[in-house]
C-alpha positions, 0 to 999 in steps of 0.5 A: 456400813454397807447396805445390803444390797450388792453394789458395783464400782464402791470400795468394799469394806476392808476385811477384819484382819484382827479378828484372824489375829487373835482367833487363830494364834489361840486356836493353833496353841490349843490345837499344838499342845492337844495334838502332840501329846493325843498322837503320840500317845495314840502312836504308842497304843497303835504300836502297843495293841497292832495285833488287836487293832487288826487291819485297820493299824496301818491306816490309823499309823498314817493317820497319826503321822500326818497329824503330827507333820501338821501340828509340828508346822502350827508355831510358825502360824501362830508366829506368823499371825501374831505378828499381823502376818508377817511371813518370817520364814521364807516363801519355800517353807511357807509352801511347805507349811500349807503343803502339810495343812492340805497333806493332813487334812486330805491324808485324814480324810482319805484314811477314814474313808479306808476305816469306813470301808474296812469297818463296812467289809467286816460286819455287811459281808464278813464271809466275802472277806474272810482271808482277802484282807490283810496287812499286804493289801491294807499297805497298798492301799495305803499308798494309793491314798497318799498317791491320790493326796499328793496328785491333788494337792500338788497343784497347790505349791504352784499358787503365789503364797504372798502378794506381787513384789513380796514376801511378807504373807504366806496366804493359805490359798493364793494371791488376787492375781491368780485366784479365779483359777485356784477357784475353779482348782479348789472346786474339783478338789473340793469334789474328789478330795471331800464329796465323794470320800463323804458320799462313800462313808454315808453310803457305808455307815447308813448301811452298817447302821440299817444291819445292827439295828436289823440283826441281834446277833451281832456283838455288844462291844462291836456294837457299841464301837462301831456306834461310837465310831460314826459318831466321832467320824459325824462331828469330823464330818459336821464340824471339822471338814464341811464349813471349811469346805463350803466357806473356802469357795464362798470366801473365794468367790466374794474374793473375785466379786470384790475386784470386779467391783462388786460389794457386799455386806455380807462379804465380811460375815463370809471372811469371818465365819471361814476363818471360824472353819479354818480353826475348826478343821485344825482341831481335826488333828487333836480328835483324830486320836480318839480314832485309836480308842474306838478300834481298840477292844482291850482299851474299851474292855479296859475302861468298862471294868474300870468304870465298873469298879468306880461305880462298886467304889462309889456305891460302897463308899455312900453306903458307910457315909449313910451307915454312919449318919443314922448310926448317928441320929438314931443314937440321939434321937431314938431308943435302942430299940428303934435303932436296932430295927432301923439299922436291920431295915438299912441293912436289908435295903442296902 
């Protein structure tokens, strides 16, 4: 074990690949057979409900489609850690397996960020945009934000994905050789394509937030929806996307002080933990679905009438069962007239 203190000049303790072994071949199965069947029933009810969705379907369409790119590349992952990572595939489709990791994840947060926004127009100043937003300027957009995504994960491709001399690894940011530039990439990448999208959501949905909790005139569902939708996009945010960021420049940087000598117990806590986040950011695939619901009045007005008739069911069927039980004491235990009085008064509280 090494002390705690940083030292200079040592070997460093080698990383736990095997806990990356097992960790993440499960995490992608889970996330690959979740994901598939939420997008593409989510798929389905975007392109059943387009019109109530409004116009904000075009954004949750992209969103779907760059969840399934993503998860359609995860049994090649899990191929590739199971096998103590060996690389089967080839170096050109191991760059497009990371290309579709960083095109989803950045895709993701991008197209949330244009949901907030739209949710933001629709109930802060929804006069200002009445008419001058529509499916046109909606595609626009939409092409903007995958125009930005490509310029900032295009430098990406042209980091070694394997070690000098080979071919067995496909690493998830690069090899030693060039890691203090993909450092000083993943920094401003981490600046445009993470901080300021989440700065624009906080600023979006603490004001959203501020007007329904100031103002009663405002619809219940839309209410309830637009609350429900910040609080799935605070997970994303709070669970998915931000220990992945952070860990991912920490994991960098502890990479760099090891060849410069320098070691530290807690080098390996950072290696583990950012590979905990790498898990936790795929899973952003399987959550990005209930995104439909949320956008989606018919399925809410749906799921509170059904919720209601099982409540009415619930109640009805507790009545009988108690109905029946002093039906049955009563006729054992009590004279006809006490069961008469009894069955009235169960009669009135029911």
């Amino acid at each position: 074990m090494e002390p705690v203190s940083a030292q200079k000049n040592s070997t460093c303790q080698e990383i736990d690949l095997p806990f990356t072994h097992k960790f993440l071949p499960s995490v992608y199965i889970v996330v690959f057979l979740i994901g598939v069947f939420a997008n593409f029933w989510g798929l389905k009810s975007v392109c059943t409900n387009w019109k109530a969705l409004g116009n904000i379907n075009i954004f949750i369409l992209n969103l779907g489609i760059a969840d399934l790119l993503y998860v359609f590349t995860l049994p090649f992952l899990v191929v590739y850690y199971a096998a103590d990572s060996k690389w089967l595939f080839g170096q050109v489709f191991c760059k497009i397996t990371r290309f579709c990791f960083n095109l989803n994840l950045y895709g993701s947060i991008g197209f949330l960020t244009c949901i907030s926004i739209y949710r933001y127009l629709g109930i802060v100043h929804p006069m200002k945009v009445m008419g001058k937003i529509n499916s046109t300027v909606s595609a626009v957009i939409t092409v903007l934000v995958w125009t930005l995504v490509f310029i900032q994960i295009l430098p990406d491709m042209f980091f070694d994905k394997s070690a000098p001399n080979s071919s067995d690894s496909c690493y998830d940011t690069t090899s030693n050789q060039w890691i203090k530039d993909y450092l000083s990439y993943s920094l401003g990448w981490t600046f445009t394509g993470f901080v300021i999208p989440l700065l624009i959501i906080l600023g979006c949905y603490g004001h959203i937030a501020f007007v329904l909790a100031t103002k009663a005139n405002i619809n219940v569902l839309l209410k309830q929806r637009c609350l429900k939708l910040v609080l799935m996009l605070t997970v994303l945010f709070a669970i998915c996307f931000i220990p992945y960021h952070v860990l991912r420049n920490l994991n960098l940087k502890t990479r760099i002080l090891k060849m410069e000598g320098t070691c530290h117990a807690s080098f390996d806590d950072i290696y583990i933990a950012h590979q905990v986040s790498r898990g936790l950011v795929c899973m952003n695939s399987a959550i990005n679905p209930l995104i439909y619901l949320v956008g989606n009045d018919n399925f809410l007005l749906r799921l509170h009438s059904f919720s209601q008739r099982a409540r009415t069911s619930l109640v009805h069927i507790t009545g009988r069962v108690i109905y029946r039980r002093a039906q049955e004491a009563h006729s054992t235990d009590s004279p006809r007239e006490e069961r008469s009085s009894g069955l009235e008064r169960f009669q009135l509280c029911a």
